[in-house]
LODRENVEX-44180 format. One record per residue: x, y, z of N, C-alpha, C in turn. Coordinates in steps of 0.1 Angstrom, whole numbers, plus 5000, padded with zeros to 4 digits. Layout:
REM LODRENVEX-44180
XYZXYZXYZ
...
REM end
This chain:
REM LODRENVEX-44180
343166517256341866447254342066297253
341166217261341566077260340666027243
341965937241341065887228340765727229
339465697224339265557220340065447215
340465337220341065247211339965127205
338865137205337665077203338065057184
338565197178338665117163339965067161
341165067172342765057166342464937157
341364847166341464657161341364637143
339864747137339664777123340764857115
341364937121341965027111343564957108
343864827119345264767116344664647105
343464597108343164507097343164537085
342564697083342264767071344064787063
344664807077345864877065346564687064
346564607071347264487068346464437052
345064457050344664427035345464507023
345364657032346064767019347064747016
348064657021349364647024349664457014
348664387020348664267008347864326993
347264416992347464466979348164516974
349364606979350064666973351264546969
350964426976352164336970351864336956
350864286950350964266934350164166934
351264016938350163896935351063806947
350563726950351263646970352763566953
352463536944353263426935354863496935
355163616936356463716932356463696923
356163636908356863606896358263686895
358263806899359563846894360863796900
360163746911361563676922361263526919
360363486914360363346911360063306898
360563326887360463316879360463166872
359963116860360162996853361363006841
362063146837362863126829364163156835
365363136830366563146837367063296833
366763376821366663506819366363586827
364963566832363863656845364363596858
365163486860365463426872367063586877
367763566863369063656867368363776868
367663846865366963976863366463976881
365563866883365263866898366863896908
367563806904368663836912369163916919
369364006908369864176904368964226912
367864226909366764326918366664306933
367364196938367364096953368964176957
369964196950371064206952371664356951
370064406944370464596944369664636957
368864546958368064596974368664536983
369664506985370364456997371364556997
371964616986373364686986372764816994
371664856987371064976990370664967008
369964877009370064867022370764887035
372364857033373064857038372865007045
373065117037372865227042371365247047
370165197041369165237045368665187058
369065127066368765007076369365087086
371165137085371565137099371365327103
370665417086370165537087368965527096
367965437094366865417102366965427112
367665287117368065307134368565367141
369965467133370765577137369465717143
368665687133367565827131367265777145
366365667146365365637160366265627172
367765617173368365657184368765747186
368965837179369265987183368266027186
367066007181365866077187365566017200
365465887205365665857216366465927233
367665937221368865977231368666087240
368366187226368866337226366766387228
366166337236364866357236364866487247
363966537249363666667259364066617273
363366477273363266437290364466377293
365666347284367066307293367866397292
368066367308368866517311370366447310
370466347309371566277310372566297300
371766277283372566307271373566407272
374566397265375566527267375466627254
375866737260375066847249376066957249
376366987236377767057234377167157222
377267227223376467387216377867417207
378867397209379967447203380367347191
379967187190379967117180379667137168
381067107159380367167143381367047137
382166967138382866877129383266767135
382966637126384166527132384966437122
385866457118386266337107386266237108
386066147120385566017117384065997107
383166067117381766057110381466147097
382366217091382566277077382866137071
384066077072384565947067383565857063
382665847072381665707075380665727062
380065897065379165957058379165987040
380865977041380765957022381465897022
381965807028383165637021381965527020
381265547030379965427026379365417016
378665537013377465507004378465576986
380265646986380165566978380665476975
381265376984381365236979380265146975
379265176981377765136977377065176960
377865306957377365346945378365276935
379365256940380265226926380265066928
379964996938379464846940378364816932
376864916928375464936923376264936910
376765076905377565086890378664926884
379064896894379564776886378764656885
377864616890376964516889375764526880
375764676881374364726868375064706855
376764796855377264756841377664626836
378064556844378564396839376664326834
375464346844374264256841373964306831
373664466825373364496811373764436802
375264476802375564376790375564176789
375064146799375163986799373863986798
373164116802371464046802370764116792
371764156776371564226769370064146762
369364206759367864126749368664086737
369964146729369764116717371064016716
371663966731372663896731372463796733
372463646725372763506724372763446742
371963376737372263276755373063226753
374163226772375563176770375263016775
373663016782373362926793371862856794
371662776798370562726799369962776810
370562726821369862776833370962766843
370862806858372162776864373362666865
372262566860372862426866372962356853
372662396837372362366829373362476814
374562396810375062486799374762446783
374962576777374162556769374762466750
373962376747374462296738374362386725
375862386720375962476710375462426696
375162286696374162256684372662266683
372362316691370962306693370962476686
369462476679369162606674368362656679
368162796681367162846685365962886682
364662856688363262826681363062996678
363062986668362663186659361363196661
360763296670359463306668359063506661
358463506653358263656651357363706655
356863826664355663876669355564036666
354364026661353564116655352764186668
352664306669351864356680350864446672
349464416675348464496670347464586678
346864616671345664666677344764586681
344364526690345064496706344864356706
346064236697346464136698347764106696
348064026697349363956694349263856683
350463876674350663746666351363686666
351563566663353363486665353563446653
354463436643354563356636356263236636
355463166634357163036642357763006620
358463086617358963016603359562916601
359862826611360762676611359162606608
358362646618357462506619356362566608
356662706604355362716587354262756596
354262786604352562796612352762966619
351562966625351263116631350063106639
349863216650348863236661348863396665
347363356669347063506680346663466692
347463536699346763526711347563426719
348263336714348763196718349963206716
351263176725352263126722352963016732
353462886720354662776728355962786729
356362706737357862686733358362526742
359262506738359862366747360762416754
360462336766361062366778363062356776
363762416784365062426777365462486764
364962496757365262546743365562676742
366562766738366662876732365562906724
364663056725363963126719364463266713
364463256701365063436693363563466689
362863556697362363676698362363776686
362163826678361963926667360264006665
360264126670359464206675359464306664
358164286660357764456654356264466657
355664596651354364636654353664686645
352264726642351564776629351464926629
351164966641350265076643350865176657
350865076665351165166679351965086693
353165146699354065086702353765046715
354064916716353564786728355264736730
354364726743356064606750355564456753
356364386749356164236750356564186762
355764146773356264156787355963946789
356563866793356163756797357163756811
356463806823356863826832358063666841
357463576833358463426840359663416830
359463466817360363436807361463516807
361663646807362463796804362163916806
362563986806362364106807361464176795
361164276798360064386788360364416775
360164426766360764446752360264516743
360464636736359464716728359364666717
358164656712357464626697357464786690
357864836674357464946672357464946660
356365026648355764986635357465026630
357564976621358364986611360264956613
360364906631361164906632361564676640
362164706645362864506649363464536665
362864506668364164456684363864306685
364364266691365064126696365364096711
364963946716364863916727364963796729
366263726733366363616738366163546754
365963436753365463386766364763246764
365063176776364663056780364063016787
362862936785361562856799362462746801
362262716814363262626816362062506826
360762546829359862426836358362446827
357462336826356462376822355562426826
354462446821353562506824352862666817
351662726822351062816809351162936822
351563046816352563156815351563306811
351663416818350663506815351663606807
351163626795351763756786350963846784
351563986784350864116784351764246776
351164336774351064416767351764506779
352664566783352964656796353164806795
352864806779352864966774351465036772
350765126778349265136773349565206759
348365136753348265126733346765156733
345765236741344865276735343665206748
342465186737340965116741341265016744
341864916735342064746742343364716747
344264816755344764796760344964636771
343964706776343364586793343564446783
343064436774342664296769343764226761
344964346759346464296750346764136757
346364066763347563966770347363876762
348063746764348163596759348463486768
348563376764348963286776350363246767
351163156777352563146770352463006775
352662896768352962786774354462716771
355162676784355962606784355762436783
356162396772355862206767357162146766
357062036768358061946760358461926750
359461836744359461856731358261786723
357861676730356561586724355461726724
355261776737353961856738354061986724
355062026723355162136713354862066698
355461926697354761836685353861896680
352861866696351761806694350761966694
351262076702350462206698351062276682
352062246675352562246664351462196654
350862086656350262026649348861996652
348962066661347062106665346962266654
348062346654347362386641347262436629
348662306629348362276611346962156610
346162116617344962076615343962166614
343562326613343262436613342962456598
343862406589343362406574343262556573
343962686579343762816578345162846570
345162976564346263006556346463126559
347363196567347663356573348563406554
347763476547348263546536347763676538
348263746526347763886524346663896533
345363856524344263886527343763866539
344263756547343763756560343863806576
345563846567346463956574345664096577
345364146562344464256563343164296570
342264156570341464156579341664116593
343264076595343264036612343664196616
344464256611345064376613344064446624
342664496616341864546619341564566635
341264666643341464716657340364596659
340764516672339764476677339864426693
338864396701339564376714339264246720
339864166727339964036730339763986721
340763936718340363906701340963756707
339563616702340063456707340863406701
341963306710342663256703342763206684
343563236676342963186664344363116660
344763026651346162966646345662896632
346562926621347162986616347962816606
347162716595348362606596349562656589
349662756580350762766572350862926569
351563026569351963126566352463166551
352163266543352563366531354263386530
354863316525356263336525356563496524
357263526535357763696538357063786541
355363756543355163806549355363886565
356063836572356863916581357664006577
358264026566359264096564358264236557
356964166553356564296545355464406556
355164306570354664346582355964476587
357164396586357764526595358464636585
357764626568358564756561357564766556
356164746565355064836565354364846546
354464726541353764696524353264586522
352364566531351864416529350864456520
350164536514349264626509349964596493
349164566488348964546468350264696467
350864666458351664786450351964896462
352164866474352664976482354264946484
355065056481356365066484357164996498
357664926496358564876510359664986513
359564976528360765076534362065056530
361964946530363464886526363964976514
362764946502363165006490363465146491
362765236499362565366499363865376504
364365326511365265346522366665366512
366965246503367765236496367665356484
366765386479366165496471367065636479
366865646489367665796498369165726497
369265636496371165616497371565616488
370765586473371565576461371365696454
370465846463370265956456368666016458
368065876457367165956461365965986443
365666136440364466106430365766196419
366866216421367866236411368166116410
368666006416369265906410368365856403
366865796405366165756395365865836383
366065936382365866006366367565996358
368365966369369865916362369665806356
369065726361368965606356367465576349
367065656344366065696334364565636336
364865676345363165646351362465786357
361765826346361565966350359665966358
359865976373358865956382358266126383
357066126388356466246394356966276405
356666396416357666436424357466316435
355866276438355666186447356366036441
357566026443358165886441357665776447
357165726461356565666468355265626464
354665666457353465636453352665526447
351665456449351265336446351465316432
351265386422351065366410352465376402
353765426410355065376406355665306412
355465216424356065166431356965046427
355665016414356364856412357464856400
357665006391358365066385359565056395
359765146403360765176413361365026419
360664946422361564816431362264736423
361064716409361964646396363564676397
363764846391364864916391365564906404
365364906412365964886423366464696423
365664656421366164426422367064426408
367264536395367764526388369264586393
369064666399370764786403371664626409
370264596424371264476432371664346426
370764306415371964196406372464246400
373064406395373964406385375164426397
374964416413376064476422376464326426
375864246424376664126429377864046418
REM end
């Protein structure tokens, strides 16, 4: 039956649009990244699809010429019924692909560990090494229901929703969460990084040009998911001054209390900052007692190493069975800050 070519013209346009959507975005961020972290991570991913290729490319064409060759209508092909082995093409068929696998295995194991999250930058950027007196800008982030928090402890300040850094400068990353487990994704900066209540990972990395930067949430965490992102800006050293001290003019104070009410689920939540921060309060964010008289993990933690609810009645603190509990907690830590000055 003859067929129309009257729609070929729509249906190639159709699939050329479905085909620039499935790119992502025309920018690659992942191949063109602004940090030298996400730049080597691009690499790898440029460098494992080439290796892979190798086989995949000349399998393609091998396929479309055999089918070519050996087609119904050439009578010409030569055709041997009795063929069942050749050691050359055995050879070809597993010395290639595994030199290809153990070429993939050695470049995957050497990048892991160089492109460890919790490993020290050796480098600035390709062309740029790195100055060993310079320190790295510490920023701590808090992942909530469904915002971000940053708190920077060098510069005393804090934000939602917002994060800086100066361009060149080492960033130490320190990740935890309240409630439910998010990945910290700043697609120009580094790679992905889990946030999780009660626990710390770590993520170094460098912006190395300026400019503002899209951060996201890459783990779904619920209803406000969609709305988890931030902007990331890359500044100078003047410009970071100067967002530094845009807001410590905020006259806001991130303590207990306002912790407790930022906590609270909420979604697109506007930028807010933050001039000065509750000393340790990060610390009581990730052992989960930022709460009046609530036990820190820390404490508990130490409580199971030194025995547990036998060792506190050894040492004559005789608790109910619920040891953890608000109403002895502050019994229990005392004795516990008393054990660690008598161990020093």
């Amino acid at each position: 039956m003859p067929t129309s070519t009257e729609t070929r013209g729509p249906a190639w346009l159709a699939a050329a649009a479905l085909l620039a959507t499935l790119t992502g975005c025309s920018k690659a961020v992942v191949l063109n990244p602004a940090g030298d972290v996400a730049a080597q991570q691009g690499d790898l991913v440029v460098t494992a699809t080439l290796l892979m290729l190798v086989i995949i490319v000349p399998v393609i064409l091998l396929t479309l010429l055999f089918a070519w060759k050996y087609r119904q209508s050439n009578n010409e092909a030569e055709y041997d019924p009795e063929w069942h082995h050749s050691t050359a093409l055995e050879l070809v068929i597993w010395s290639v692909p595994l030199i290809i696998i153990i070429a993939l295995g050695t470049l995957t194991w050497i990048t892991t560990h160089k492109l460890d999250p919790y490993r020290p930058l050796d480098r600035i950027s390709e062309t740029k090494p790195l100055d060993p007196n310079v320190k790295p800008l510490e920023v701590q982030v808090v992942a909530m229901d469904w915002k971000w928090m940053f708190i920077y402890p060098e510069q005393g300040i804090a934000t939602v929703n917002e994060l800086a850094a100066p361009v060149d400068r080492p960033i130490l990353f320190k990740l935890t969460a309240t409630n439910t487990m998010s990945a910290f994704y700043v697609p120009d900066l580094a790679g992905m990084i889990y946030a999780m209540p009660g626990m710390q990972t770590q993520l170094n990395a460098v912006i190395n040009r300026e400019g503002v930067f899209r951060g996201l949430n890459s783990h779904y965490s619920g209803a406000g998911f969609s709305g988890m992102t931030f902007k990331f800006h890359g500044l100078s050293n003047e410009g970071f001054d100067a967002w530094v001290q845009k807001a410590k003019d905020e006259n806001t104070v991130l303590d207990r209390d306002s912790y407790l009410n930022l906590v609270k689920p909420s979604e697109r939540h506007p930028v807010t900052r933050f001039s000065s921060v509750q000393e340790g309060l990060y610390d009581r964010v990730l052992n989960m007692c930022v709460e009046e008289g609530k036990m820190c993990m820390h404490h508990m933690m130490a409580i199971d190493a030194a025995g547990g609810a036998a060792y506190m009645k050894a040492a004559g603190l005789n608790l109910p069975d619920d040891v953890c509990s608000v109403e002895n907690a502050d019994q229990v830590v005392a004795l516990m800050d008393q054990r660690a000055l008598a161990q020093q």
